[in-house]
Each structure stands twice: as structure tokens, then as C-alpha cells.
C-alpha positions in Angstrom: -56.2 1.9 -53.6 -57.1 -1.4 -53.2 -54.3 -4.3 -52.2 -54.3 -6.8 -55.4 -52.1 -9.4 -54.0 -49.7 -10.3 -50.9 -46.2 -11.3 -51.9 -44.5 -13.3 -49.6 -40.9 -14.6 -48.9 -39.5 -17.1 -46.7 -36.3 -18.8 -46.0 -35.6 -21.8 -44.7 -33.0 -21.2 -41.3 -33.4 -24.6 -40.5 -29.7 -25.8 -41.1 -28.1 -22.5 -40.1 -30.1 -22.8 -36.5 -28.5 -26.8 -36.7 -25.3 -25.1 -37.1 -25.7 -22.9 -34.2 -26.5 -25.4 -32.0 -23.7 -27.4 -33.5 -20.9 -24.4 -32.6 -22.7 -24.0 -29.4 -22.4 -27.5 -27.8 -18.3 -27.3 -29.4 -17.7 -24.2 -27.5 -19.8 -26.2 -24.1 -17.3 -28.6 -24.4 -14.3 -27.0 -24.6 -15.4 -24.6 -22.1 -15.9 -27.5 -19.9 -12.7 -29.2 -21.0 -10.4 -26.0 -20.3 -12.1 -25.4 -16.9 -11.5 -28.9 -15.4 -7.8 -28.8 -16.2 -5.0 -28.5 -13.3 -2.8 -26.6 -15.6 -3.4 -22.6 -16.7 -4.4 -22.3 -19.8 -3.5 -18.3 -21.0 -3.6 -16.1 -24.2 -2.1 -13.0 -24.5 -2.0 -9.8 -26.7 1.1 -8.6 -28.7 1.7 -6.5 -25.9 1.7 -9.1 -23.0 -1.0 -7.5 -21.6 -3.3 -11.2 -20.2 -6.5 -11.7 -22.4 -7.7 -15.0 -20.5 -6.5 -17.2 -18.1 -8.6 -20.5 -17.1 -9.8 -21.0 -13.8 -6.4 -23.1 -12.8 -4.8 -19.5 -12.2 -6.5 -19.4 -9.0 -5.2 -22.9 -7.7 -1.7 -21.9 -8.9 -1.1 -17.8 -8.5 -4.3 -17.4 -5.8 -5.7 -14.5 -8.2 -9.4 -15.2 -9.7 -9.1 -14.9 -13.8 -11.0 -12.0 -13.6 -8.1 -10.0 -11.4 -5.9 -10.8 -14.0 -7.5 -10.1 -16.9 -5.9 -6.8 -18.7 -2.6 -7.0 -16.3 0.4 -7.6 -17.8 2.6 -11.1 -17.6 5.1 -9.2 -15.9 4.1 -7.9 -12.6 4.2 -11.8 -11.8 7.1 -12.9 -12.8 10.1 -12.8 -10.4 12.3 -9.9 -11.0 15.2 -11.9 -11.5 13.4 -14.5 -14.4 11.9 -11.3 -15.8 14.9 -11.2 -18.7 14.6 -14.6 -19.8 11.0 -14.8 -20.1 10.4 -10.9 -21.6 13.0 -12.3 -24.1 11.1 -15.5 -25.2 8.3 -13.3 -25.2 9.8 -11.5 -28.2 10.9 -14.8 -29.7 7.5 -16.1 -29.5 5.9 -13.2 -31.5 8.5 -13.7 -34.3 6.7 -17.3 -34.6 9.7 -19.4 -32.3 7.4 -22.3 -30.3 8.9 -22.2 -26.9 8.8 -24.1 -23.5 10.1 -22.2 -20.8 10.9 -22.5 -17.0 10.5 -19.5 -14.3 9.4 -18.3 -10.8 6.3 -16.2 -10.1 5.1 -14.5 -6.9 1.6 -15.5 -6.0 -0.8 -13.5 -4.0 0.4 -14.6 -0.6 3.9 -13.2 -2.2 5.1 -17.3 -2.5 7.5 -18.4 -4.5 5.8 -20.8 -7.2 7.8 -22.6 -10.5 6.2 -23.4 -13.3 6.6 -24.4 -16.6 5.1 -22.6 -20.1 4.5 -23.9 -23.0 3.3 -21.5 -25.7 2.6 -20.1 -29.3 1.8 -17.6 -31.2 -1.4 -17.0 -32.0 -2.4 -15.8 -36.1 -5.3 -13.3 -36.7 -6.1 -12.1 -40.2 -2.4 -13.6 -41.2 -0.8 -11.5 -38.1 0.8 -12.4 -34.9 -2.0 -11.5 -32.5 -0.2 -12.8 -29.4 0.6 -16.1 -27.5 -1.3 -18.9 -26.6 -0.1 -21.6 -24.0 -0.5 -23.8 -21.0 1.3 -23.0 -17.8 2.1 -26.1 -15.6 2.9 -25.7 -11.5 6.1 -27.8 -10.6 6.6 -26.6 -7.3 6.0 -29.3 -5.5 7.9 -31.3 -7.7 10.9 -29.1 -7.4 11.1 -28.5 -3.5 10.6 -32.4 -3.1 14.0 -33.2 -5.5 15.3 -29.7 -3.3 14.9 -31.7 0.0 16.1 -34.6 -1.9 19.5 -33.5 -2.7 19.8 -31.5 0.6 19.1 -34.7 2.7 22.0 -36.3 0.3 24.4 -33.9 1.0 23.7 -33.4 4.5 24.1 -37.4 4.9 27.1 -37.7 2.7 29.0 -34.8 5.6 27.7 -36.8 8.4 29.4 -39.8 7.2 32.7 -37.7 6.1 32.5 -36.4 9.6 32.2 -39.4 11.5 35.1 -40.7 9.7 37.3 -37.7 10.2 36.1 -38.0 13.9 37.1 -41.8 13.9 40.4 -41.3 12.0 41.7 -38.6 14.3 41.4 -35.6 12.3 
């Protein structure tokens, strides 16, 4: 029983290591890209139930990704916008692209408006879930609030000066 030979194989992994590396600096990027933005990014399952949601979330609902990870959308929406966006929900996961407006409560239980903008997401030539980017507007919206309040308060102050001054 004596060896006669040695048979050897080998197999070049040279340009499927280059295109590891390749996908790996890709994902870097984007990783890097998504985590820098102001707005949420989000995905979630058919369900609603939250798969991800970028760092943003913290800034904007005061909950850490990770705390709202496997929740469902709805326990933050405000009861009353809970319809409207449970119903583009639906429309979504027939394949509608939507851009919706609502309230949510954040984690100090504040009032905060925002703005979605979202997809369906296809897996294996199936709806999988939605995909989108969440903008804050509150700020925006309680500066155009005080805005038209200050109008309307200075439009009666002048109706009431002149009803003072015309006798009435």
C-alpha cells in the first residue's frame, strides 16, 4: 500500500474575493449614506410590522432603531390619522406609489408631522412590503400655524379698533 501519486486541485478565488470586497465597500457606503441622512429611512413587512428604520428615527420619534424594530407602524400613529394611513398601507401593497401626510406621538408623547414617501418592495416576484423615507415637517408646520394665527389675530385688532372708532 504504497501512495503512487498526489492529485491536486486548485481554484483560482481571486476575482470572487475582488467581488466581495467590491459588494462590501457598496454596502459601506450606503450604510454610511443612509445613516447621515435627517430623514427616516424605513422598510416594512406585509404585515406592517417595522423591519428597519435608520438612525434619523431617534432625532424624529426619540425611540433608538433598535426599540422599534418588530413593532408595528401603528402604535405611532395618531389615533385619529390611523384610517388614512392603514388604508394607503393597503394601497401600497397592491403596488399604488404613495406620499402621504400624518401625526405620530413620539416618546415624550409630542405631537410630530411628517411626511412619507413609499413603495412596495418585490421579493421573488412578491410584494414583500414597503420601503420609504419619512420626512419631519413640524417645524415647518407650527411656524406657517403661528403665521396665520398672528394674521388673524392682527386682522381683529384692526376690525376692532375700527369698530371702536366708528362707534359700534
Amino acid at each position: 500500500n504504497r501512495i503512487s501519486g498526489i492529485m491536486t486541485v486548485m481554484q483560482d478565488v481571486s476575482a470572487r474575493r475582488g467581488l466581495e470586497e467590491k459588494i462590501a465597500r457598496s454596502e459601506r457606503r450606503y450604510k454610511t449614506l443612509i445613516d447621515n441622512l435627517e430623514d427616516v429611512v424605513f422598510s416594512l413587512d406585509s404585515h406592517g410590522t417595522i423591519l428597519f428604520m435608520s438612525p434619523a428615527v431617534e432625532r424624529v420619534y426619540g425611540f433608538t432603531p433598535e426599540q422599534m424594530q418588530g413593532t408595528h407602524f401603528s402604535q405611532y400613529i395618531v389615533p385619529e390619522d390611523l384610517p388614512k394611513v392603514t388604508e394607503s398601507f393597503h394601497r401600497e401593497l397592491a403596488g399604488s406609489v404613495e406620499a402621504l401626510e400624518f401625526r405620530i406621538h413620539d416618546s415624550a408623547g409630542e405631537t410630530r408631522y411628517l411626511r412619507a414617501q413609499s413603495r412596495p418592495r418585490q421579493e421573488g416576484g412578491c410584494v414583500a412590503g414597503i420601503d420609504g423615507v419619512i420626512i419631519d415637517f413640524t417645524s415647518l408646520h407650527v411656524a406657517q400655524k403661528e403665521s396665520i394665527d398672528l394674521t388673524h389675530s392682527r386682522s381683529l385688532g384692526r376690525r376692532g379698533w375700527l369698530d371702536i372708532g366708528l362707534g359700534y
